[in-house]
MOPAC internal coordinates of N, CA, C and O (Angstrom, degrees):
PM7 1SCF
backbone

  N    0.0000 0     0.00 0     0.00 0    0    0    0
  C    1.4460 1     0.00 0     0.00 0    1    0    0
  C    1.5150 1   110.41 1     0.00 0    2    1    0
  O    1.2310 1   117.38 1  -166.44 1    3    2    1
  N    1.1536 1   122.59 1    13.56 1    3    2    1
  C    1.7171 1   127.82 1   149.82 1    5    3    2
  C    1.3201 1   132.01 1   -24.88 1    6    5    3
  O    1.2310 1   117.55 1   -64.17 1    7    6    5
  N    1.2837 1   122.27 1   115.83 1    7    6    5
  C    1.5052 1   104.08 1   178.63 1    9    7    6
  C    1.6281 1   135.89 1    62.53 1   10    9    7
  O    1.2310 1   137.42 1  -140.03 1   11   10    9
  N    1.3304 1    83.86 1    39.97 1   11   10    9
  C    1.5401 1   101.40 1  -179.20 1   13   11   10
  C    1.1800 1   117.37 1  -144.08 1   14   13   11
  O    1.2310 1   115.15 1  -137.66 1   15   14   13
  N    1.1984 1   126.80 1    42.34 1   15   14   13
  C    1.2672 1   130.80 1   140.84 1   17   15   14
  C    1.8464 1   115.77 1    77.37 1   18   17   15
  O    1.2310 1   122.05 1  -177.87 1   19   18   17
  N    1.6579 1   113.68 1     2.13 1   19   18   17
  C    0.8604 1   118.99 1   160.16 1   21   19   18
  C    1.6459 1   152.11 1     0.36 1   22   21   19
  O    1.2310 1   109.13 1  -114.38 1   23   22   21
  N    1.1329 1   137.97 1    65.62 1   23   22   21
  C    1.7881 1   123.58 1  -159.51 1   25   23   22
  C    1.3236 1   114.67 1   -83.75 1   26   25   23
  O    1.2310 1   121.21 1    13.28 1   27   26   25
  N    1.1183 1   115.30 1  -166.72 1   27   26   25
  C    1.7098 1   100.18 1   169.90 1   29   27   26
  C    1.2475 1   122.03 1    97.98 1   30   29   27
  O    1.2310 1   123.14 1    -9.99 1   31   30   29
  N    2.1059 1   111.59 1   170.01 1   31   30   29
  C    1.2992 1    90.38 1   166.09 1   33   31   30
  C    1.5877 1   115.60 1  -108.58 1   34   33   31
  O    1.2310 1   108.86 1   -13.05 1   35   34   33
  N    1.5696 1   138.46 1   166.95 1   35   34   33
  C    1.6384 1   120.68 1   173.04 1   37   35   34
  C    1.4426 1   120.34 1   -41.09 1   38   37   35
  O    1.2310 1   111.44 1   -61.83 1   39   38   37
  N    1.2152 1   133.73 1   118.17 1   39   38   37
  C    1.7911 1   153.57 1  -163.98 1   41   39   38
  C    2.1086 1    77.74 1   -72.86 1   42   41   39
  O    1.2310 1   137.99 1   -67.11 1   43   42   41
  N    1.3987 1    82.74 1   112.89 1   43   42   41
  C    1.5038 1    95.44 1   163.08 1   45   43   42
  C    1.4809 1   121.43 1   -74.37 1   46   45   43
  O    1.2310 1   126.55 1   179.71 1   47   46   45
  N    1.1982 1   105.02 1    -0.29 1   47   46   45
  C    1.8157 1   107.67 1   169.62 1   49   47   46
  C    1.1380 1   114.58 1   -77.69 1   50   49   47
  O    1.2310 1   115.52 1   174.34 1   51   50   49
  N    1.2485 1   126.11 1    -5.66 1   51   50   49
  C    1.5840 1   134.88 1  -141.85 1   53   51   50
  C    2.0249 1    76.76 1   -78.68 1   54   53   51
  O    1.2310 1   135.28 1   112.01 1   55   54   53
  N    1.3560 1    88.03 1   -67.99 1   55   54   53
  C    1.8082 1    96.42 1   179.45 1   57   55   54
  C    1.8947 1   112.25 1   -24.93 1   58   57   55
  O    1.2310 1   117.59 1   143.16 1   59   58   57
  N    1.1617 1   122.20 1   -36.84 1   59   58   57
  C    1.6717 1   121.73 1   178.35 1   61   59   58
  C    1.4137 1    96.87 1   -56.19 1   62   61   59
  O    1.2310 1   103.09 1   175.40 1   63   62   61
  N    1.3830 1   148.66 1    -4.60 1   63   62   61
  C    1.7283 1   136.17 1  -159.24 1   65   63   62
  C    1.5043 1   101.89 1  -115.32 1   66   65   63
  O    1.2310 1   128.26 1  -129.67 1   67   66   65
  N    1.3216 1   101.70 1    50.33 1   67   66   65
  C    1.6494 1    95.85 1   160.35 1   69   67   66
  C    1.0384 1   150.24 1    -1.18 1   70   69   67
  O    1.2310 1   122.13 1   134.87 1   71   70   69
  N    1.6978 1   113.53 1   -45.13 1   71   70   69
  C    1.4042 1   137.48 1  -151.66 1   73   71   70
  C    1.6474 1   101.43 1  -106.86 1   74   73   71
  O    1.2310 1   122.65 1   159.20 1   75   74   73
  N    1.6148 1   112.53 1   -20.80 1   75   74   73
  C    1.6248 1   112.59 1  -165.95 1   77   75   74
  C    1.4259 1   105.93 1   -85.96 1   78   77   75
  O    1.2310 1   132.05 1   -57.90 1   79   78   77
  N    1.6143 1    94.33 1   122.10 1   79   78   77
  C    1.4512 1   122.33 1   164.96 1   81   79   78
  C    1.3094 1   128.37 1   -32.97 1   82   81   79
  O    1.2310 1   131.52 1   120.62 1   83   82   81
  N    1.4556 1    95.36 1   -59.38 1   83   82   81
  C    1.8602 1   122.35 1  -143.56 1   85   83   82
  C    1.6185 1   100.20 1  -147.10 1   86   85   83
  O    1.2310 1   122.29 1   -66.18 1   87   86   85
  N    1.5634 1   113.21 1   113.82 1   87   86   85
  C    1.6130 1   116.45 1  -172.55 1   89   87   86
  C    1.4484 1    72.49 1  -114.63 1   90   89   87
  O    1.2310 1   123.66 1   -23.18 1   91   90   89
  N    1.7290 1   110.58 1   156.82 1   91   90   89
  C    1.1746 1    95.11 1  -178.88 1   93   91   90
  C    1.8365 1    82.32 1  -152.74 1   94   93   91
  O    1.2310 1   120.15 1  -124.59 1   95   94   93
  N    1.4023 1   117.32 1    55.41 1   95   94   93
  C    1.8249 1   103.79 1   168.77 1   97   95   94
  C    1.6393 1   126.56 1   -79.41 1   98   97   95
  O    1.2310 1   122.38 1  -141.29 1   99   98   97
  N    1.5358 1   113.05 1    38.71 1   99   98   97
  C    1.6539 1   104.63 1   176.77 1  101   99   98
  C    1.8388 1    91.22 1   -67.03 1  102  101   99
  O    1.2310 1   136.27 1   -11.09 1  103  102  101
  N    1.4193 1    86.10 1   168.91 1  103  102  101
  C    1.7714 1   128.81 1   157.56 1  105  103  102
  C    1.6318 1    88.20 1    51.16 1  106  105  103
  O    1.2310 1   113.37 1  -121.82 1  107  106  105
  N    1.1443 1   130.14 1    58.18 1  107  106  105
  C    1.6209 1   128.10 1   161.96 1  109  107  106
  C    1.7651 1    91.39 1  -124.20 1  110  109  107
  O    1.2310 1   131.36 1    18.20 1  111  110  109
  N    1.4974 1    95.68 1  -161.80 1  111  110  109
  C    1.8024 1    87.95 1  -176.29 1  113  111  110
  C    1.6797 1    86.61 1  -131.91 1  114  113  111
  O    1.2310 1   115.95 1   -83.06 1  115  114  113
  N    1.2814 1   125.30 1    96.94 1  115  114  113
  C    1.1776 1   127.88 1  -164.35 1  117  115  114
  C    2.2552 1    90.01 1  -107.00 1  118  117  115
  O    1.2310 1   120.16 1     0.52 1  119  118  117
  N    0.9848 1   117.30 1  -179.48 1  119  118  117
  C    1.2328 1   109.23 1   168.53 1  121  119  118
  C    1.8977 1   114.47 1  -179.01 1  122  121  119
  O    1.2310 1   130.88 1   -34.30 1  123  122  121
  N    0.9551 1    96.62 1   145.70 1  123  122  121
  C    1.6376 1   100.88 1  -179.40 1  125  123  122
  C    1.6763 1   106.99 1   112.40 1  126  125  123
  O    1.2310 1   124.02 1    35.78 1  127  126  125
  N    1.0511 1   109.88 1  -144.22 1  127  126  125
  C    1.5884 1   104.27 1  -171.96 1  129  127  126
  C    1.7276 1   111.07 1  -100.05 1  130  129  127
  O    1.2310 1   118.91 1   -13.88 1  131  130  129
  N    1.3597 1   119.69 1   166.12 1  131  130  129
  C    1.5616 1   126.31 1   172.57 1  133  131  130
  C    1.3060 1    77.83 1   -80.98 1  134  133  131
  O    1.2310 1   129.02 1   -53.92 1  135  134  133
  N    1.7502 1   100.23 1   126.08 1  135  134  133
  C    1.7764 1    98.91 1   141.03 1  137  135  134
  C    1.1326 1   135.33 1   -51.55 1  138  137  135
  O    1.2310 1   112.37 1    -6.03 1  139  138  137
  N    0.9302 1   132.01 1   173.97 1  139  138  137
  C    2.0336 1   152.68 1  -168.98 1  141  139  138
  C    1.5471 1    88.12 1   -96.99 1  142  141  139
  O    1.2310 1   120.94 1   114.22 1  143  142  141
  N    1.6559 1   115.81 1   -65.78 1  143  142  141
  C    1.7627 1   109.04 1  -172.85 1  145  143  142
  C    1.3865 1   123.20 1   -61.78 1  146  145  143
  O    1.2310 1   123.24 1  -168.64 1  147  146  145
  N    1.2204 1   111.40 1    11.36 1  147  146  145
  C    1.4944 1   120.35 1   161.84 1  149  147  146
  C    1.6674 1   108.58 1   -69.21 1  150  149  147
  O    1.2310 1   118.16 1   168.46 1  151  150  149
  N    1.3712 1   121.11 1   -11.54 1  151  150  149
  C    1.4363 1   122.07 1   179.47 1  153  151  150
  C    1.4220 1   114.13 1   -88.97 1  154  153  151
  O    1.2310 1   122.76 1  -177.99 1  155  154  153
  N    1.1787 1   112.32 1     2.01 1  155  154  153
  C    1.5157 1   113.52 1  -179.48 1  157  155  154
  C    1.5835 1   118.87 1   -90.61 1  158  157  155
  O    1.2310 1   122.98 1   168.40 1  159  158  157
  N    1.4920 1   111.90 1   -11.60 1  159  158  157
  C    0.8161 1   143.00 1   178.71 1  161  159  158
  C    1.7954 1   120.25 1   -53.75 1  162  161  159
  O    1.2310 1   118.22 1  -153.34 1  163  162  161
  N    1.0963 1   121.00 1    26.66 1  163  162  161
  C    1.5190 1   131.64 1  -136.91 1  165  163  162
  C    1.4156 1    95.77 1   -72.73 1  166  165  163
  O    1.2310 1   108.44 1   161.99 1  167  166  165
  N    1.4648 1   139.22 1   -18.01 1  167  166  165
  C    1.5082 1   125.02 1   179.85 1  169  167  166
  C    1.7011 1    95.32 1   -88.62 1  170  169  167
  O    1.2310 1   109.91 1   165.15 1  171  170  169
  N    1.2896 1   136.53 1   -14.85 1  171  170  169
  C    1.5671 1   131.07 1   175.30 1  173  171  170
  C    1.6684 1   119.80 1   -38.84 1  174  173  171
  O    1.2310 1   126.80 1   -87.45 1  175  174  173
  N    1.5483 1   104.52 1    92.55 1  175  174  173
  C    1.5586 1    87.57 1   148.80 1  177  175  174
  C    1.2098 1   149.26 1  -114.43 1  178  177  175
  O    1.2310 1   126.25 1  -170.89 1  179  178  177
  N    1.3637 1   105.59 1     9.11 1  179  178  177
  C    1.4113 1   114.81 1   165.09 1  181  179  178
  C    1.3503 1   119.35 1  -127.73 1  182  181  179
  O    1.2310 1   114.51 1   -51.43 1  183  182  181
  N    1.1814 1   128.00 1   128.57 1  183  182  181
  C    1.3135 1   121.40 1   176.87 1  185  183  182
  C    1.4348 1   107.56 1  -132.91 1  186  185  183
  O    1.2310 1   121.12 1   -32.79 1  187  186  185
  N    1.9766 1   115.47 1   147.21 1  187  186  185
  C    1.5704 1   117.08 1  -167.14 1  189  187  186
  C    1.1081 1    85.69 1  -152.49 1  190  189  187
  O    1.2310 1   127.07 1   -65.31 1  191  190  189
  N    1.6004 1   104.01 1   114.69 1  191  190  189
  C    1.6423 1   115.87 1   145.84 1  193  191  190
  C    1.3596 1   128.71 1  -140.07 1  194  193  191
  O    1.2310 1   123.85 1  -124.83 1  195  194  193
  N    1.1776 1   110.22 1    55.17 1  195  194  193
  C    1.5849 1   144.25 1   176.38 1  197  195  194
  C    1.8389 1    89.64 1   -65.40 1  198  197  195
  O    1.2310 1   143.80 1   -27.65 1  199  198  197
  N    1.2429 1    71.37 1   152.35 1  199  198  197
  C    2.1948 1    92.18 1   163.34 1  201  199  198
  C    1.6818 1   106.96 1    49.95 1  202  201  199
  O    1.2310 1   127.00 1  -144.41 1  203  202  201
  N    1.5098 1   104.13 1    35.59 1  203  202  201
  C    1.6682 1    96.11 1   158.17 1  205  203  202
  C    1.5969 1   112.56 1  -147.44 1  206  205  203
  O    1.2310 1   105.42 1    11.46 1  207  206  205
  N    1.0793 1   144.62 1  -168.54 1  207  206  205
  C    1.6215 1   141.19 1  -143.65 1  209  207  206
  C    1.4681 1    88.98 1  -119.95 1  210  209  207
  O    1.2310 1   111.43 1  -105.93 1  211  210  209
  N    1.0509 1   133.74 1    74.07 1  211  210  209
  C    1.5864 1   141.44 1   158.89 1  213  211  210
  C    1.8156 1   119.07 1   -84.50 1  214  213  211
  O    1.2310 1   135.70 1   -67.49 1  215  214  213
  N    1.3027 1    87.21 1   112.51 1  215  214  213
  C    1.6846 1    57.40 1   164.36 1  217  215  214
  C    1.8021 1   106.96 1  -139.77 1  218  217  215
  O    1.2310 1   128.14 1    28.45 1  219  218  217
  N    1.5362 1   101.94 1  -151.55 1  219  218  217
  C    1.6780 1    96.99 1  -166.58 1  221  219  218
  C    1.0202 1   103.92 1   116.92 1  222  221  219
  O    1.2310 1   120.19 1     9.32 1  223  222  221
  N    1.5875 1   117.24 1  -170.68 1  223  222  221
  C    1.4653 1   141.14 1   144.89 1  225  223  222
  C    1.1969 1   103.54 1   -69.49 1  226  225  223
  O    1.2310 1   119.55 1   -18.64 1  227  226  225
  N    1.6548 1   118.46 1   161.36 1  227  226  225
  C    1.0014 1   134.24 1   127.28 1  229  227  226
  C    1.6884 1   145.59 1   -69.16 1  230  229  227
  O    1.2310 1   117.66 1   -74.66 1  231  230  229
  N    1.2409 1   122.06 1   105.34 1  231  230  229
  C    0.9186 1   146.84 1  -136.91 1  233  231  230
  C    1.5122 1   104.90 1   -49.95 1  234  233  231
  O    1.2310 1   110.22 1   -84.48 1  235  234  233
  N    1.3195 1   135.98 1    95.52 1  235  234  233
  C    1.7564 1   120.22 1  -175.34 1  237  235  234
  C    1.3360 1   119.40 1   -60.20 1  238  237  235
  O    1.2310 1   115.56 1   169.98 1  239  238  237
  N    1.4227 1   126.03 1   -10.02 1  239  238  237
  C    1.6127 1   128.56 1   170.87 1  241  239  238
  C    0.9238 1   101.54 1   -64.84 1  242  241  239
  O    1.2310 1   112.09 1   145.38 1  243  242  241
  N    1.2801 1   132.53 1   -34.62 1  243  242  241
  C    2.1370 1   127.63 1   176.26 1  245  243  242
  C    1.0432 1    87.60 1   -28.91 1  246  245  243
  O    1.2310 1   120.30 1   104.22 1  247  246  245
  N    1.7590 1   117.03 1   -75.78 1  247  246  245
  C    1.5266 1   104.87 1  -140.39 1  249  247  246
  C    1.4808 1   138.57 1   -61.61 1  250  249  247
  O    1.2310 1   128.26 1   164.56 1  251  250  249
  N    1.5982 1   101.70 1   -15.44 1  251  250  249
  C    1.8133 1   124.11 1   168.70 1  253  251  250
  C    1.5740 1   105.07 1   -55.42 1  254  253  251
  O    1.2310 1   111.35 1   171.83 1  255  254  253
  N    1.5063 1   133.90 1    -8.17 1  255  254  253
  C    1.7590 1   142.28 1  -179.53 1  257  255  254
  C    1.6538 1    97.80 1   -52.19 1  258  257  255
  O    1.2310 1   102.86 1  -135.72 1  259  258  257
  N    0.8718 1   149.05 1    44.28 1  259  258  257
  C    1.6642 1   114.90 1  -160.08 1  261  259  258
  C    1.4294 1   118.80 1   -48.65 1  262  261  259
  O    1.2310 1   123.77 1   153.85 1  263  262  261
  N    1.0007 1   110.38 1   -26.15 1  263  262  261
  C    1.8227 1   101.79 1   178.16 1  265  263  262
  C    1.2645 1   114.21 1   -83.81 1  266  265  263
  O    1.2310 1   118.17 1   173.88 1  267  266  265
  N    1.3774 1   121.10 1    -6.12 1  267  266  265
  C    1.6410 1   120.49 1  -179.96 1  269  267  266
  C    1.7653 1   109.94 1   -71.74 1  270  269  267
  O    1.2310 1   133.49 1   -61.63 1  271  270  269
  N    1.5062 1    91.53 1   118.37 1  271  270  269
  C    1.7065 1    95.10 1   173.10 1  273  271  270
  C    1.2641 1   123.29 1  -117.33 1  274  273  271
  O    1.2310 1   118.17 1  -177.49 1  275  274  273
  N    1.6539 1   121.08 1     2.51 1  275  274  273
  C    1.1123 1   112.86 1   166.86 1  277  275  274
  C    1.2615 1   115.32 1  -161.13 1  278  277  275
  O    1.2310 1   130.61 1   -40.20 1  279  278  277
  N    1.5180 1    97.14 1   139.80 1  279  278  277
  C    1.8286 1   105.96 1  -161.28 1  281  279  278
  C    1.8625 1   103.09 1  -116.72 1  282  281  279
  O    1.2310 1   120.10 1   180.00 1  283  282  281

């Protein structure tokens, strides 16, 4: 979902997809905070959400991903 112009805030369902590798929301205009259920995500190893209006903390459940290598 790159480069598509995206609004909104990240769909906390995203976290229900167990199986996904590779989230990939840079350069959309996403905004508000990274969810927390993004940690459920346990096969994730790459994740990109550069170049949109996020704000908050960053979520410390990321770091429990073990296969996640790039943020």
């Amino acid at each position: 979902m790159q480069n598509n112009n995206i609004s909104g805030k990240i769909p906390t369902e995203l976290g229900t997809l167990p199986k996904l590798q590779t989230l990939d929301l840079s350069n959309n205009r996403f905004s508000g905070v990274i969810p927390g259920s993004l940690s459920h995500l346990d096969s994730l190893q790459y994740l990109r959400l550069n170049n949109n209006s996020l704000s908050g903390p960053f979520p410390v459940s990321l770091a429990k991903i073990s296969q996640l290598a790039f943020l």
